[in-house]
KOLDOMI-934201 format. One record per residue (C-alpha): residue number from 0; residue in one letter; x, y, z. Coordinates in steps of 0.02 Angstrom, whole numbers, plus 50000, padded with zeros to 5 digits. Example, Ala and Ser with C-alpha at 12.3 -4.5 7.8 and 13.67 -1.06 7.14 Angstrom:
{num:0 | residu:a | u:50615 | v:49775 | w:50390};
{num:1 | residu:s | u:50684 | v:49947 | w:50357};
end
This chain:
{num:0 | residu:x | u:50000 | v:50000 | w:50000};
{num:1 | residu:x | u:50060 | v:50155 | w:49958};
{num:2 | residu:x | u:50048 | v:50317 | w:50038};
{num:3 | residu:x | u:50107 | v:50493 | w:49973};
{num:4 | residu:x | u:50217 | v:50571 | w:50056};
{num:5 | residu:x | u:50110 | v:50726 | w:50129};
{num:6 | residu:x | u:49994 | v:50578 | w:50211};
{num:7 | residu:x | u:50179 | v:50501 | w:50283};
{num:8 | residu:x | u:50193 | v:50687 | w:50348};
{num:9 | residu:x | u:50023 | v:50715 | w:50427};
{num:10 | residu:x | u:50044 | v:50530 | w:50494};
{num:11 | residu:x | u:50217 | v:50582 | w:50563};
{num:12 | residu:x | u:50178 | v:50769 | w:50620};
{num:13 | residu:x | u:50002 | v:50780 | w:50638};
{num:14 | residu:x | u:49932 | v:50967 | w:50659};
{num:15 | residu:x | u:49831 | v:51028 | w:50776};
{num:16 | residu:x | u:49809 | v:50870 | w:50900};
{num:17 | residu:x | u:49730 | v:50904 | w:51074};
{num:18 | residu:x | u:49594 | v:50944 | w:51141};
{num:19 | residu:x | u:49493 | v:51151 | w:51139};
{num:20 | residu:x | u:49423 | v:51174 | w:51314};
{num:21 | residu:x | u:49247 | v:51258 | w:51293};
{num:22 | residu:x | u:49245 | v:51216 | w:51114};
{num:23 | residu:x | u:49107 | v:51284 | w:51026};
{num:24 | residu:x | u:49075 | v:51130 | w:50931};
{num:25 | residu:x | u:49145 | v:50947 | w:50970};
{num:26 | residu:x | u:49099 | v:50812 | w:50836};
{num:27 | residu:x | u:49150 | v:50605 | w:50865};
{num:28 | residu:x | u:49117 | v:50496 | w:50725};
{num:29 | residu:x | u:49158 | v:50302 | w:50715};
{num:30 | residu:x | u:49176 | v:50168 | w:50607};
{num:31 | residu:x | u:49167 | v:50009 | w:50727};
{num:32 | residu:x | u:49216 | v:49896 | w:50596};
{num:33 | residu:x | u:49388 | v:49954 | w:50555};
{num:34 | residu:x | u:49421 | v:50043 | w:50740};
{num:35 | residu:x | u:49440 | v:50200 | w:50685};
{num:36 | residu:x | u:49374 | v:50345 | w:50811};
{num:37 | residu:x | u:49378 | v:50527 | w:50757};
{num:38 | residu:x | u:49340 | v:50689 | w:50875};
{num:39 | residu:x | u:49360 | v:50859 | w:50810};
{num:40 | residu:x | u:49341 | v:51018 | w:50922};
{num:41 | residu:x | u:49310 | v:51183 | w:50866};
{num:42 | residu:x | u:49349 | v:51362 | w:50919};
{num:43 | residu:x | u:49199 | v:51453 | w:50824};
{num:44 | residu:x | u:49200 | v:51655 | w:50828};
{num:45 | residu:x | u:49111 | v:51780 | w:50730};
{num:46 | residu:x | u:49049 | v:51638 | w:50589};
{num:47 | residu:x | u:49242 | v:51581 | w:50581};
{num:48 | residu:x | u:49339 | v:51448 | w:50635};
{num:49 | residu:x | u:49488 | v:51528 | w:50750};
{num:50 | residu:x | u:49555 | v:51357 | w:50792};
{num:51 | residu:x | u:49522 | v:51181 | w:50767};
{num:52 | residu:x | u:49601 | v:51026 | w:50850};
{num:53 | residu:x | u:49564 | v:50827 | w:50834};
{num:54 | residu:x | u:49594 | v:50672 | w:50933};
{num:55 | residu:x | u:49589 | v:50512 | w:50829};
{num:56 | residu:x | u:49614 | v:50315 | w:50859};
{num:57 | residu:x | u:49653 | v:50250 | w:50737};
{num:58 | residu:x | u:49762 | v:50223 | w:50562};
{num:59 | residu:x | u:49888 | v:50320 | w:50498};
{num:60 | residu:x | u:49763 | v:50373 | w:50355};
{num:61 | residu:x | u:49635 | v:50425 | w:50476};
{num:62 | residu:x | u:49745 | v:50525 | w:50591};
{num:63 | residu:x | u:49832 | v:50626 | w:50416};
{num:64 | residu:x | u:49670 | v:50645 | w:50360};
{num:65 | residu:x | u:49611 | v:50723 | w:50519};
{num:66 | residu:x | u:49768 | v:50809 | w:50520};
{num:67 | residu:x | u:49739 | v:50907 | w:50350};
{num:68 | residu:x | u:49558 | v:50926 | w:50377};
{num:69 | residu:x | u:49584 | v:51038 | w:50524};
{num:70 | residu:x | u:49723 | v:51158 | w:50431};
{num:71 | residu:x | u:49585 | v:51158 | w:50287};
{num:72 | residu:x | u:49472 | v:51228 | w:50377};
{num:73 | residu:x | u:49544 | v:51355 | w:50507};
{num:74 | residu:x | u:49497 | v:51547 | w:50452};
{num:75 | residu:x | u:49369 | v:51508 | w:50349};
{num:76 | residu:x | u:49182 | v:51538 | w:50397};
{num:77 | residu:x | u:49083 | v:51410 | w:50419};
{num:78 | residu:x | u:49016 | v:51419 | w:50246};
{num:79 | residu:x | u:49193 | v:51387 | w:50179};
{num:80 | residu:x | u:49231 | v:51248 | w:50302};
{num:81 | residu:x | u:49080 | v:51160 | w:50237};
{num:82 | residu:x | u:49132 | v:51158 | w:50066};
{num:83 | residu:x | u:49300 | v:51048 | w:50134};
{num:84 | residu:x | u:49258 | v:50881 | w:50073};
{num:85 | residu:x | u:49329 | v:50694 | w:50086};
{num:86 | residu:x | u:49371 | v:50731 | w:49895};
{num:87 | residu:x | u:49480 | v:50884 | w:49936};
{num:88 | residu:x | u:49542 | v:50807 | w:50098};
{num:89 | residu:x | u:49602 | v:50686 | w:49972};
{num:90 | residu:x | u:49687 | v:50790 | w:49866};
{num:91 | residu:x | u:49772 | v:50883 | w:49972};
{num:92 | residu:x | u:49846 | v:50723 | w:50038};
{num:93 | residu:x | u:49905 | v:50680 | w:49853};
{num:94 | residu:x | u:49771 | v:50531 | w:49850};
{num:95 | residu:x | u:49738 | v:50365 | w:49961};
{num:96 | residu:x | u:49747 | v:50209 | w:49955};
{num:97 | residu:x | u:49587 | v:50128 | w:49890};
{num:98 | residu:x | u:49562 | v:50053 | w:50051};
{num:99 | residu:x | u:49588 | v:50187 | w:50160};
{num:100 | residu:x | u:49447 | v:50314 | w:50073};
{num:101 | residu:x | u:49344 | v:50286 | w:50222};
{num:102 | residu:x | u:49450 | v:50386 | w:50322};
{num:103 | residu:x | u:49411 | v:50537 | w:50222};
{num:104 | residu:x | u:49233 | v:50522 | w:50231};
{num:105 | residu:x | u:49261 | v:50501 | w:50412};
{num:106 | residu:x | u:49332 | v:50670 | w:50420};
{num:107 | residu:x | u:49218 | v:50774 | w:50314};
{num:108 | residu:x | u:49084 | v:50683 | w:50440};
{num:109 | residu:x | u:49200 | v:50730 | w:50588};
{num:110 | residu:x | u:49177 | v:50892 | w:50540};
{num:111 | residu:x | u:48989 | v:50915 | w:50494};
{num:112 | residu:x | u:48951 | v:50830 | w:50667};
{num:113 | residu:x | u:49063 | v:50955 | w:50757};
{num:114 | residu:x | u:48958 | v:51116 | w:50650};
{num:115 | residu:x | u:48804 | v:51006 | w:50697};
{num:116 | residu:x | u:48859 | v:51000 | w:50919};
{num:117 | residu:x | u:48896 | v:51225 | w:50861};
{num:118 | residu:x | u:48731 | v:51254 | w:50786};
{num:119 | residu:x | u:48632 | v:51127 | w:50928};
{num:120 | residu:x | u:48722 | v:51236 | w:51050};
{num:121 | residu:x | u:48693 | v:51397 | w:50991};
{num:122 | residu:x | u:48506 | v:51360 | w:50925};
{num:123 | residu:x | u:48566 | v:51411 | w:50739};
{num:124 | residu:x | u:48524 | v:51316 | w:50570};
{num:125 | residu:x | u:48682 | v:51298 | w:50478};
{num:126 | residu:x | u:48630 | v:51269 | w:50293};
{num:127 | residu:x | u:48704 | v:51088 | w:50216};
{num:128 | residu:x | u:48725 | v:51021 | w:50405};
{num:129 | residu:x | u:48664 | v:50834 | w:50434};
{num:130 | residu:x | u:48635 | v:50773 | w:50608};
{num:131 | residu:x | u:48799 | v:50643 | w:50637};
{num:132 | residu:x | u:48735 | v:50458 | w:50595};
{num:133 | residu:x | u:48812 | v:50275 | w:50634};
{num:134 | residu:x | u:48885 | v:50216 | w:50505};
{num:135 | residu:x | u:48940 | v:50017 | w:50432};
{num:136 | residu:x | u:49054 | v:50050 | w:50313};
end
C-alpha cells in the first residue's frame, strides 16, 4: 500500500492534536468495523473557525486525514469549512489508498458533526448540516 508522502507527513507530524476546552463545537464519528474513532473540536468566533484541533484512534490514514482537515478549515467561515470535502481532503493528501477512502469520509463527517454540536448549542440552522449518523462502512 502506498501512501504519498504529505499523508507520511500528517501521519508523522500531525497538526493541531489536542483537545479546545469550551469548544464551541465537538463532533465524534466512528467506524466500529475498522476501529477507527475521530473527535474534532472547534473554536467558532464571529461565523469563523479561530482554531480547530482533533483526537483520533486510529490508522495512519485516519489520523493525516484528520490532520489536514483541520488546517483546511481554520479561518474560513463556516460556509467555507463546509465546502472541505473527503474529495479535497484527498487531494490535498496527494490521493489514498483505495482502502483507506473511508478515512476521508470520516473526516468530512468529523467535521459536519462538530458544525452540527455548534449550531445545537447555539440554536442556529447551519445550511448543508446533517445530524451525525452511525455508520457500517
Amino acid at each position: 500500500m502506498e501512501y504519498t508522502a504529505e499523508v507520511m507527513d500528517h501521519f508523522s507530524n500531525p497538526r493541531n492534536v489536542g483537545t479546545i476546552e469550551d469548544a464551541s463545537g465537538i463532533g465524534t464519528v466512528g467506524n466500529a468495523q475498522c476501529g477507527d474513532i475521530m473527535k474534532i473540536y472547534l473554536k467558532i468566533e464571529n461565523d469563523t473557525v479561530e482554531d480547530a484541533k482533533f483526537k483520533t484512534f486510529g490508522c495512519g490514514a485516519a489520523v493525516a486525514t484528520s490532520s489536514i482537515a483541520t488546517e483546511l478549515i481554520i479561518g474560513k467561515t463556516i460556509a467555507e469549512a463546509l465546502q472541505i470535502t473527503n474529495k479535497k481532503v484527498m487531494d490535498a493528501l496527494g490521493g489514498l489508498p483505495s482502502t483507506k477512502v473511508h478515512c476521508s469520509l470520516l473526516a468530512e463527517e468529523a467535521l459536519h458533526a462538530a458544525f452540527w454540536d455548534y449550531a445545537q448549542k447555539n440554536d442556529l440552522t447551519i445550511e448543508g448540516v446533517k445530524p451525525p449518523q452511525e455508520h457500517e462502512h
